[in-house]
N, C-alpha and C positions, 0 to 999 in steps of 0.2 A: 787196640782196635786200629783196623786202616782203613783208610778212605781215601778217595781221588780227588784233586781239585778239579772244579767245575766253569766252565763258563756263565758269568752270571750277568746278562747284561754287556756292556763294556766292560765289565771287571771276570776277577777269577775269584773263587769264593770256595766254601767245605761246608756241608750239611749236619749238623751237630745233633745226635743224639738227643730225641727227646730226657733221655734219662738224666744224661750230663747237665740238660738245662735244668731238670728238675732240681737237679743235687743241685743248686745256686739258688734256685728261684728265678730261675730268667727265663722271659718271653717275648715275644716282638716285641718290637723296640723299646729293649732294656739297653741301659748304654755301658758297654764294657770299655775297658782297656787295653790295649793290644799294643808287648811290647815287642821287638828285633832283639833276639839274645843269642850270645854263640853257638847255643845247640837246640836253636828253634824259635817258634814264635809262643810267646804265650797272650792268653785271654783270660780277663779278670772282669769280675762286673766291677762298677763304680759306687761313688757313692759311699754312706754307713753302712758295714757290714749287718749292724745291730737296731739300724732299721726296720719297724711294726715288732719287734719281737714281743713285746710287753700286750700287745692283742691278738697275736699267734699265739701265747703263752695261755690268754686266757681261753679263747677260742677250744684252744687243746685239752684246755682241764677241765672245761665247764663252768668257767665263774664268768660272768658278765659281770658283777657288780662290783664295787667298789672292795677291796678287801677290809676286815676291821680294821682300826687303827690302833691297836696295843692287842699283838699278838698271844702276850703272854699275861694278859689279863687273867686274873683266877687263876694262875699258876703259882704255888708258893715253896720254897724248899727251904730248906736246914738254915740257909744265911737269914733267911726273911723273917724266921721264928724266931731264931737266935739273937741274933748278930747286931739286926736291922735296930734304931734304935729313932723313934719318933719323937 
């Protein structure tokens, strides 16, 4: 994609695709990093990358609530019958 720098204020600045912020999760004033590298500049957000992901995750699935605590409860296989030895 190209774009032109802009005069923004006293400073000079680039209009960043709403999409581009999306693919990150960034919105006004999200604090990124911005480094000077040989073949340009780049922009990174800050921060944990893996930040709310565990409430996105649920949000996404449909679970609010706690999840059970022993997954595999009621699950029993060949070791369990066999093997297992109480």
């Amino acid at each position: 994609m190209k774009s032109n720098i802009r005069k923004i204020g006293n400073s000079k600045g680039i209009v960043i695709p709403p999409a581009f912020l999306a693919e990150f999760r960034l919105e006004k004033d999200s604090d990124v990093e911005i480094e000077l590298r040989s073949d340009g500049i780049l922009i990174k957000p800050t921060g944990n990358p893996r930040a709310g992901w565990e409430q996105r995750f649920q949000e996404n699935s449909g679970q609010v609530e706690e999840p059970e605590s022993d997954f595999y409860e009621g699950i029993s296989n060949a070791f369990d019958e066999e093997e297992w030895t109480w």
